[in-house]
C-alpha positions as CSV (number, residue, x, y, z in Angstrom):
1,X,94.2,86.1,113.2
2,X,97.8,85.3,113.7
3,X,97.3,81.7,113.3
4,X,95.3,82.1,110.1
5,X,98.1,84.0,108.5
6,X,100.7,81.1,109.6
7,X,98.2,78.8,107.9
8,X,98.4,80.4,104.9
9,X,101.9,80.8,104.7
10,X,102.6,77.2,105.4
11,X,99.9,76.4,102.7
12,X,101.9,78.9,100.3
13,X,105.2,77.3,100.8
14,X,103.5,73.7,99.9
15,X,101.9,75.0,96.9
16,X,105.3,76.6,95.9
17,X,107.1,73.6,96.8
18,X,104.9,71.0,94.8
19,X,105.0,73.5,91.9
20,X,108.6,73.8,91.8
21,X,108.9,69.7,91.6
22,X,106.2,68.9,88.6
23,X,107.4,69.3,84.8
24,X,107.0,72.2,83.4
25,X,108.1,71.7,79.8
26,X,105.7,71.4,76.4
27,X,103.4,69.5,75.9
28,X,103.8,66.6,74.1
29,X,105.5,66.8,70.7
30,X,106.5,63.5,68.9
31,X,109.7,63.9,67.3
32,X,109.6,65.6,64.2
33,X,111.9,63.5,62.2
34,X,114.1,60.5,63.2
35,X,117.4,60.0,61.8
36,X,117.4,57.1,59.3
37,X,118.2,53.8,60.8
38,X,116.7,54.9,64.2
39,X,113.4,54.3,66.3
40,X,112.5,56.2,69.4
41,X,110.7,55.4,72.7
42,X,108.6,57.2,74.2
43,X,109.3,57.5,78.3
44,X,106.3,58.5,80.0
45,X,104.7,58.9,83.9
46,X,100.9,60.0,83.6
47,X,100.1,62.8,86.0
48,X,99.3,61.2,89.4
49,X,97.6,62.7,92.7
50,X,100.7,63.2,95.0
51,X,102.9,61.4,92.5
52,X,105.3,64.3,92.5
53,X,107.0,62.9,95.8
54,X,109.1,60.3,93.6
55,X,111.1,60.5,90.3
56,X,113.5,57.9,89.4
57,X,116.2,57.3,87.1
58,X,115.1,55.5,83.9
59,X,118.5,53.8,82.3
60,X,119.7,51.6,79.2
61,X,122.5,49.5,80.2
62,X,124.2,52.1,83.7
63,X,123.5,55.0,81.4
64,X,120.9,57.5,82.7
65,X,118.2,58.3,79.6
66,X,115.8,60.1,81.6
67,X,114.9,61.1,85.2
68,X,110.9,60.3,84.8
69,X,108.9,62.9,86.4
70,X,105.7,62.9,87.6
71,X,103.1,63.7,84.6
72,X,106.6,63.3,82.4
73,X,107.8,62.3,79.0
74,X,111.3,61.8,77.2
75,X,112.2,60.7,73.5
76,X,114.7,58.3,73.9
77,X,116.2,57.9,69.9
78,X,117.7,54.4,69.3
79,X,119.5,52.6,67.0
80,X,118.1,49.2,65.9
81,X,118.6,45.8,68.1
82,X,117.7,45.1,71.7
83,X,117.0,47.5,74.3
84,X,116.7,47.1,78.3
85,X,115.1,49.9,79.8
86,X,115.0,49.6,83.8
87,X,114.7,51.8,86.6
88,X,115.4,51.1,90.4
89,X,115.1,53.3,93.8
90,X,116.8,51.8,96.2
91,X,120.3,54.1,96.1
92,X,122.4,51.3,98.4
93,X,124.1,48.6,96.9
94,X,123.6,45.2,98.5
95,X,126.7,43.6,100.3
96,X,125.7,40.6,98.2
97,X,127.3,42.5,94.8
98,X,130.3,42.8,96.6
99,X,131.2,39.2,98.0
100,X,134.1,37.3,96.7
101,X,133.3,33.8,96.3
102,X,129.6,32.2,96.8
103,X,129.1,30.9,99.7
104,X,129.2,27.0,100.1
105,X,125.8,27.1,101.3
106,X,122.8,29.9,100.6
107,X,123.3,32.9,103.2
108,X,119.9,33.9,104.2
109,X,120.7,37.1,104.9
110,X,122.4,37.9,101.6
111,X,119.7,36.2,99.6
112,X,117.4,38.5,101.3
113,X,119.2,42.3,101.0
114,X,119.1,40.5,97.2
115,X,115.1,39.9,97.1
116,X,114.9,44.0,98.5
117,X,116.7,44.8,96.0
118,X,115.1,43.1,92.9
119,X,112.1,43.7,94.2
120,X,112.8,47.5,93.9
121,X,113.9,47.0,90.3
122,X,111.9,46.9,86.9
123,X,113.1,46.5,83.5
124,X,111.6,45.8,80.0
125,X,113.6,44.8,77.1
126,X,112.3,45.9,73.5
127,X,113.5,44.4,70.2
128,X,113.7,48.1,68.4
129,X,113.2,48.5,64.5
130,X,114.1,51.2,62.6
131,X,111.6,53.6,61.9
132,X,109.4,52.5,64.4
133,X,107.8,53.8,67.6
134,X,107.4,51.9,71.1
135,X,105.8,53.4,74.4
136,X,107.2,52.6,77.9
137,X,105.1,53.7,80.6
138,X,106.5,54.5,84.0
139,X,104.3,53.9,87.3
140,X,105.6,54.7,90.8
141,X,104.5,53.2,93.9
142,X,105.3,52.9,97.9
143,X,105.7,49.8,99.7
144,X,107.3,49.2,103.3
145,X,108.4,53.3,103.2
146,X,110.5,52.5,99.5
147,X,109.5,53.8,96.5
148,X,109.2,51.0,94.0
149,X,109.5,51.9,90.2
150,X,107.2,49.7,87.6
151,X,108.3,50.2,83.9
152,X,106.0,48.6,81.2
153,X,105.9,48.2,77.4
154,X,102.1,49.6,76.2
155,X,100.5,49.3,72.8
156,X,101.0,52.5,70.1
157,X,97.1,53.6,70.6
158,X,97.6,53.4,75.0
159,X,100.8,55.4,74.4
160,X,99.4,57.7,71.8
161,X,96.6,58.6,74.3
162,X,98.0,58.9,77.4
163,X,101.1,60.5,76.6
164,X,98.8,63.8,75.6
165,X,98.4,64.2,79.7
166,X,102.4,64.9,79.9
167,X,104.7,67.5,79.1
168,X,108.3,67.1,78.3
169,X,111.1,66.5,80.7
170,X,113.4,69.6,79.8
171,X,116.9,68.7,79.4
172,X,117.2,65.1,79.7
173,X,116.4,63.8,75.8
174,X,118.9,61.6,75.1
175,X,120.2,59.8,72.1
176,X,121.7,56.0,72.1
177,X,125.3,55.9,70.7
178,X,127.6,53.1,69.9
């Protein structure tokens, strides 16, 4: 009987502790009415089996927009021009940022701490318009124990119909300034 009970308390605690990481905002809205001379982008992570073990930092230029949750979505409102969205996991910075000089001849071992880290990186650049709407879909996935972000441009009508599956990211809508 007694281990039944423990059971069921550890399986209570799990549940609670799952709960507590999902979203729990709205669901989705689209933005009722864009400022004139703006476009937004729609962040998104579809709702994933186990996904909520990883969230990740989505950013334009070193500025945070979002922090994309599992089964997630932010309105990012832009102004007009280019826009690189990327996202990375890895928190350590390669010693490779941080030399003074290049090397006279390729250092293996900095060349390599460089392929972890790029390989941990995505990015996708958009050419915004005004008025206009773009998707971005997040993915997240393990490999060798590292969580490894994948951010991707979709078409309006893939956006449109997946983002229904998510709920908005409370408190992290941001707007582009100059």
């Amino acid at each position: 009987m007694r281990h039944r009970s423990l059971r069921l308390e550890a399986l209570l605690i799990g549940v609670l502790l799952v709960a507590g990481c999902a979203t729990s905002g709205p669901s989705f809205q689209p933005v009722a009415k864009l400022p004139r001379g703006t476009a937004v982008i729609y962040i998104y992570r579809t709702p994933e089996f186990g996904g909520d073990a990883l969230s990740y930092d989505v950013k334009a230029s070193d500025r945070v927009v979002t922090t994309l949750l599992n089964g997630g979505y932010s309105p990012y409102v832009v102004t007009p021009g280019p826009v690189e969205l990327w996202a990375r996991t890895a928190v350590r910075q390669s010693s490779y940022r941080h030399s003074t000089a290049p090397p006279e001849r390729a250092d293996n071992d900095l060349l390599r701490l460089k392929a972890i880290d790029d390989a941990v990186k995505s990015a996708v650049t958009l050419d915004v318009q005004a008025g206009q709407v773009y998707y971005v879909k997040g993915e997240a996935g393990v490999r060798y124990f590292v969580g490894r972000p994948r951010l991707q441009v979709v078409t309006r009508e893939q956006g449109e119909s997946e983002i229904r599956q998510c709920t908005l990211i409370r408190n992290v809508t941001h707007e582009a300034r100059d």
